[in-house]
C-alpha positions as MATLAB code, in Angstrom:
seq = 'XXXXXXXXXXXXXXXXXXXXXXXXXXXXXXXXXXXXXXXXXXXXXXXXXXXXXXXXXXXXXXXXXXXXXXXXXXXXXXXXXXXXXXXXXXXXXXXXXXXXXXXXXXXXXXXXXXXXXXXXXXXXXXXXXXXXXXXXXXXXXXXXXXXXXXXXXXXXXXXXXXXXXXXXXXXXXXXXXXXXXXXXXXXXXXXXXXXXXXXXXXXXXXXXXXXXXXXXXXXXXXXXXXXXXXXXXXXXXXXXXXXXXXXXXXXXXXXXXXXXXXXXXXXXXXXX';
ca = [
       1.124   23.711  -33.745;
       4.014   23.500  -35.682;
       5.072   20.731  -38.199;
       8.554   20.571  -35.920;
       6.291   20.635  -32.528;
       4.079   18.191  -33.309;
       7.110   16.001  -34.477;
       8.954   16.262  -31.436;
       5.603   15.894  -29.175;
       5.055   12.454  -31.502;
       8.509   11.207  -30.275;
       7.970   11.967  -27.151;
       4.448   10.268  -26.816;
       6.312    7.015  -28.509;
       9.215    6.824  -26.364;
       6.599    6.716  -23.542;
       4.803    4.132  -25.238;
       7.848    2.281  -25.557;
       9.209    2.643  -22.060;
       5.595    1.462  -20.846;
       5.309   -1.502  -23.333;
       8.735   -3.141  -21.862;
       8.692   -1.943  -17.814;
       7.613   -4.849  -16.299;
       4.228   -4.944  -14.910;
       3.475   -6.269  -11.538;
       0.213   -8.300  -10.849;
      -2.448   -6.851   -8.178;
      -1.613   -8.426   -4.967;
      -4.289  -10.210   -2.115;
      -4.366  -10.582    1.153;
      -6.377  -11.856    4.269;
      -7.131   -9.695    7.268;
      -9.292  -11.535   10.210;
     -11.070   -9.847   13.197;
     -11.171   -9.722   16.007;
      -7.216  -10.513   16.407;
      -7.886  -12.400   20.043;
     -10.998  -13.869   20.902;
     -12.550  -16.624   23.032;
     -13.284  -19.717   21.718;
     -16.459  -19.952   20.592;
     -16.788  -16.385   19.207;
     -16.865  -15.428   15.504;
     -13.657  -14.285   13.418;
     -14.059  -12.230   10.383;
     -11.988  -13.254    7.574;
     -11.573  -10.760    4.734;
      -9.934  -11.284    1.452;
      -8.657   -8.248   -0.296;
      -7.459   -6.990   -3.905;
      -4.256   -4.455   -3.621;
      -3.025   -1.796   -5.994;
      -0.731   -2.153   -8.441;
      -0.388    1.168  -10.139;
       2.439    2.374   -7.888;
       4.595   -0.992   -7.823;
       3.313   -1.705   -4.298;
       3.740    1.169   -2.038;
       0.781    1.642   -0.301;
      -2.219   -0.338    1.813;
      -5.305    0.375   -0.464;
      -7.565   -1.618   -1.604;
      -7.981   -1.597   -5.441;
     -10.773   -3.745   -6.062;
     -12.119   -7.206   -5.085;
     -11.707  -10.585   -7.319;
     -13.952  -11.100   -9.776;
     -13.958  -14.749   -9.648;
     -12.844  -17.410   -6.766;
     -11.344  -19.633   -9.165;
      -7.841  -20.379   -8.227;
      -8.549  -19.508   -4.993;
      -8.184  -21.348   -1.870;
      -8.866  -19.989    1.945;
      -8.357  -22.248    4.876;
      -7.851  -21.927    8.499;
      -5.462  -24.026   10.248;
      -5.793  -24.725   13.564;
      -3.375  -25.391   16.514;
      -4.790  -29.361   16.263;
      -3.695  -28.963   12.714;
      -7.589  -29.136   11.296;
      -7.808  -27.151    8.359;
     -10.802  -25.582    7.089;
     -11.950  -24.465    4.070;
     -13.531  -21.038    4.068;
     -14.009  -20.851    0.144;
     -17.745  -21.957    0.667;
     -18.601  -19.472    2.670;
     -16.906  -16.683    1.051;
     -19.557  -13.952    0.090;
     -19.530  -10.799   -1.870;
     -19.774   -7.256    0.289;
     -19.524   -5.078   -2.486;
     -22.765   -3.429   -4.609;
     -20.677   -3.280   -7.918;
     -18.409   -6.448   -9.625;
     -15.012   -4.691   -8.746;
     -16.186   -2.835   -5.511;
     -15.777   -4.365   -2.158;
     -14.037   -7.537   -1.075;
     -15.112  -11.161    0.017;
     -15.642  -11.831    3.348;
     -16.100  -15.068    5.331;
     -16.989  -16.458    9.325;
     -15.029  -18.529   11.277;
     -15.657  -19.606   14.536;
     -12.512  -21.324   16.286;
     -13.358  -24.388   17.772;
     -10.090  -24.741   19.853;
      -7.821  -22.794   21.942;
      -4.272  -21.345   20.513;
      -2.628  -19.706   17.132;
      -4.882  -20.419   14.182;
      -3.185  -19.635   11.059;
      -5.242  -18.170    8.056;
      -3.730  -19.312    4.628;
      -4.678  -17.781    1.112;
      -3.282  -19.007   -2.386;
      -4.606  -17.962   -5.797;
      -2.925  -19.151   -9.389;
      -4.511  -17.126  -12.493;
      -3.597  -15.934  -15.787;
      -4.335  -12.096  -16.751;
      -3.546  -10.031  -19.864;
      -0.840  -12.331  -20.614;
       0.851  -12.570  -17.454;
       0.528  -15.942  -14.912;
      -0.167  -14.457  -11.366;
       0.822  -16.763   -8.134;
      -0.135  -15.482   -5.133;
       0.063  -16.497   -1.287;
      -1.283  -14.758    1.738;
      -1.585  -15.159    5.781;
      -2.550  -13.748    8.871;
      -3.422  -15.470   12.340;
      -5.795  -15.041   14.755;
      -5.397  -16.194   18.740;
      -7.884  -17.733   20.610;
      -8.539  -18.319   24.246;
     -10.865  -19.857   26.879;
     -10.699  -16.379   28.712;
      -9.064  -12.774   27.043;
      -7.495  -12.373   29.927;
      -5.225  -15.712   29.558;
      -3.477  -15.921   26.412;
      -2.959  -19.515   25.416;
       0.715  -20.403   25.526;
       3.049  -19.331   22.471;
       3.415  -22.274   19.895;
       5.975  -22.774   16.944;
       3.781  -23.554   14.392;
       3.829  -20.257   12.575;
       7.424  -20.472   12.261;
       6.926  -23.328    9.801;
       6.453  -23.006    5.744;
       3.385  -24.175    4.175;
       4.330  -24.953    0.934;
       3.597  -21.828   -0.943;
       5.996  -21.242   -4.312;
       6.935  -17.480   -2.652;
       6.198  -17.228    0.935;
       6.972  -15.237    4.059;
       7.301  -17.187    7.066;
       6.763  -15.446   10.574;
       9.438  -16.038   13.426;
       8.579  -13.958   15.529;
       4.997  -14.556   17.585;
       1.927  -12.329   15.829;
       0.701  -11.434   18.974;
       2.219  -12.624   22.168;
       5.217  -10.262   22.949;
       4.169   -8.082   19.774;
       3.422   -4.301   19.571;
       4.903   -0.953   19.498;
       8.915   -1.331   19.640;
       9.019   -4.811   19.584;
      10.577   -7.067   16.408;
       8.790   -8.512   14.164;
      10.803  -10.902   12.171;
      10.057  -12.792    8.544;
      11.887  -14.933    6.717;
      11.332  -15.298    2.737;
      11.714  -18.176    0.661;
      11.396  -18.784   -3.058;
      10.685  -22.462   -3.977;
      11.468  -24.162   -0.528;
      15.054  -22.324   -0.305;
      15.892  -19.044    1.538;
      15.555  -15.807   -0.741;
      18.708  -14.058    0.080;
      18.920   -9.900   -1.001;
      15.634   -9.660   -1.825;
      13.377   -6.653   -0.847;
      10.219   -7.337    1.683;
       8.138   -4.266    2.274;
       6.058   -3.271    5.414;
       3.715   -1.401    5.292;
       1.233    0.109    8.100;
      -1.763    1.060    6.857;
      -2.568    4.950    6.226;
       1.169    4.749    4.855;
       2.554    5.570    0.938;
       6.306    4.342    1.521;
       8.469    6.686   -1.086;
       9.480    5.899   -4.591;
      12.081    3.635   -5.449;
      14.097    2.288   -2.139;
      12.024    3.143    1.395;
      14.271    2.566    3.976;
      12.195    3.624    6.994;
       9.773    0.919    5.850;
      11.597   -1.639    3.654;
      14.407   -4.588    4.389;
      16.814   -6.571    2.201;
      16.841  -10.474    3.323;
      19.738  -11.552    4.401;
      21.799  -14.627    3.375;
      19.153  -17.031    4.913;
      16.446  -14.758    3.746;
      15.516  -12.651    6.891;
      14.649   -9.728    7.946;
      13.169   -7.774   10.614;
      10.948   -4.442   11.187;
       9.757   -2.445   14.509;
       6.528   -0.789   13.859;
       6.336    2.554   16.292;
       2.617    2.117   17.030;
       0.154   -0.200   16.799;
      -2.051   -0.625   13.404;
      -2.498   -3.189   10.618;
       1.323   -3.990    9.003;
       0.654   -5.653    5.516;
       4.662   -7.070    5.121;
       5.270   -8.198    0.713;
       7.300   -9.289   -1.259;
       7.588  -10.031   -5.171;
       9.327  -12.100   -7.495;
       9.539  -11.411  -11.297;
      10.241  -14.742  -13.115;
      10.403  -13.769  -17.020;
      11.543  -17.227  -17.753;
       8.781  -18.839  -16.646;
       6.380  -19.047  -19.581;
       3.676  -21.221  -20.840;
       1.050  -21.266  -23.965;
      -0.991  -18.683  -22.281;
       1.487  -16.485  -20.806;
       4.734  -14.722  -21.513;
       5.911  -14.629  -17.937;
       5.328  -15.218  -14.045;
       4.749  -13.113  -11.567;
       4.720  -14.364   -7.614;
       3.641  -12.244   -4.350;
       3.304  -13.055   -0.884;
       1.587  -11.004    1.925;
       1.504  -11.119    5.530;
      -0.968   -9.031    6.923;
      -0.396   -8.746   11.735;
      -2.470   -6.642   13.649;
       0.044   -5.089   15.679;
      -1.859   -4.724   19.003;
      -0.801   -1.082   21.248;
       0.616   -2.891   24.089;
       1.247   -6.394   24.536;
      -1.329   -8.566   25.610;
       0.570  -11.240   27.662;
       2.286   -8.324   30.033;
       1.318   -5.441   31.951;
       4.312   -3.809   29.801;
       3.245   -0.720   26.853;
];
């Protein structure tokens, strides 16, 4: 190689390095799945708590890797008597190897209706502060083929720093062509043009902007989505927050996740 080549190939490897050291870097994100989505009271949930990707800013469903530690973590199910419960105890590890696999708990829901699942987790990594929420919900029922009546306690926040707050019902009236509707807030206040992602799983949304697949809030930090079919929808969004700093980090990084099971037909109405 050339004195001139290998110049030009040094500049061009630097640049890179440059353009890598000051993108900012997104944390990994988790989130909770729980299954069966409807059972009977009495019967056993599954409650699974994942580690996302990162390397593509977000764009897909896949599972990078499971936490290495549960500290910072919290995992509770609240129930339609407002008991909460934590699940942190009874997390254990499914995977052979430390970053294989994810954590997985039981639940057994002691009372009929909407039992929200609720996941937070603070930690610091590589020099960056990660804040993270998560939910899904699970129904249950004295008999499958009577849904307990819809409730609007999933409408209301919990608290978390970033979180996405479910309007519309995650299962009653839900499936294939019907709404589902989020609304995001930063710090207790609507989010307002901010970008929430859904995405069903098996699906890479495209680079940059997805419109098929991603919504800007509007002034009171809402949105909406129709999934086509029925799958797993993990819904995200991020905030950076360079500003917010500390001794052991340079910045802040929040996510919240929303994982529905978006059931083929509806499962209060004969209707598809």
């Amino acid at each position: 190689m050339s004195d001139v080549s290998y110049s030009t190939t040094a500049v061009r490897w630097g640049l890179l390095l440059v353009a890598l050291a000051v993108r900012p870097t997104l944390a990994h994100d988790t989130w909770v799945q729980a299954a069966p989505r409807q059972v009977r009271v009495g019967d056993v949930v599954h409650v699974d708590l994942f580690l996302g990707n990162h390397g593509n800013d977000h764009r897909d469903f896949k599972v990078a890797g499971k936490l290495g530690s549960l500290d910072g973590v919290t995992l509770d199910v609240l129930g339609p008597d407002g008991r909460r419960t934590d699940l942190v105890p009874d997390l254990v590890d499914l995977g052979y190897a430390p970053k294989e696999g994810f954590w997985s708990a039981r639940f057994i829901p002691g009372a009929a209706g909407l039992h929200g699942i609720a996941h937070t987790r603070t930690g610091i990594h590589l020099g960056k502060r990660g804040i993270k929420s998560g939910k899904t919900y699970v129904v249950a029922a004295e008999s499958l083929d009577e849904p307990p009546s819809a409730t609007a306690a999933h409408t209301e926040p919990l608290g978390h720093p970033l979180e996405l707050v479910l309007e519309s019902h995650p299962l009653l009236r839900a499936g294939p062509g019907r709404e589902v509707a989020v609304r995001l807030v930063f710090r207790g206040a609507p989010l307002a043009d901010h970008r929430v992602s859904f995405i069903p799983r098996g699906t890479t949304l495209a680079a940059g902007f997805d419109p098929e697949f991603e919504r800007h809030t509007d002034a009171v930090g809402r949105c909406t989505f129709t999934p086509r079919e029925g799958n797993l929808l993990l819904v995200v969004a991020h905030v950076d927050a360079p500003e917010e700093s500390g001794p052991d980090f340079k910045r802040t990084v929040y996510s919240a996740t929303l994982v529905l099971d978006i059931p083929e037909r509806c499962p209060c109405c004969d209707e598809p």
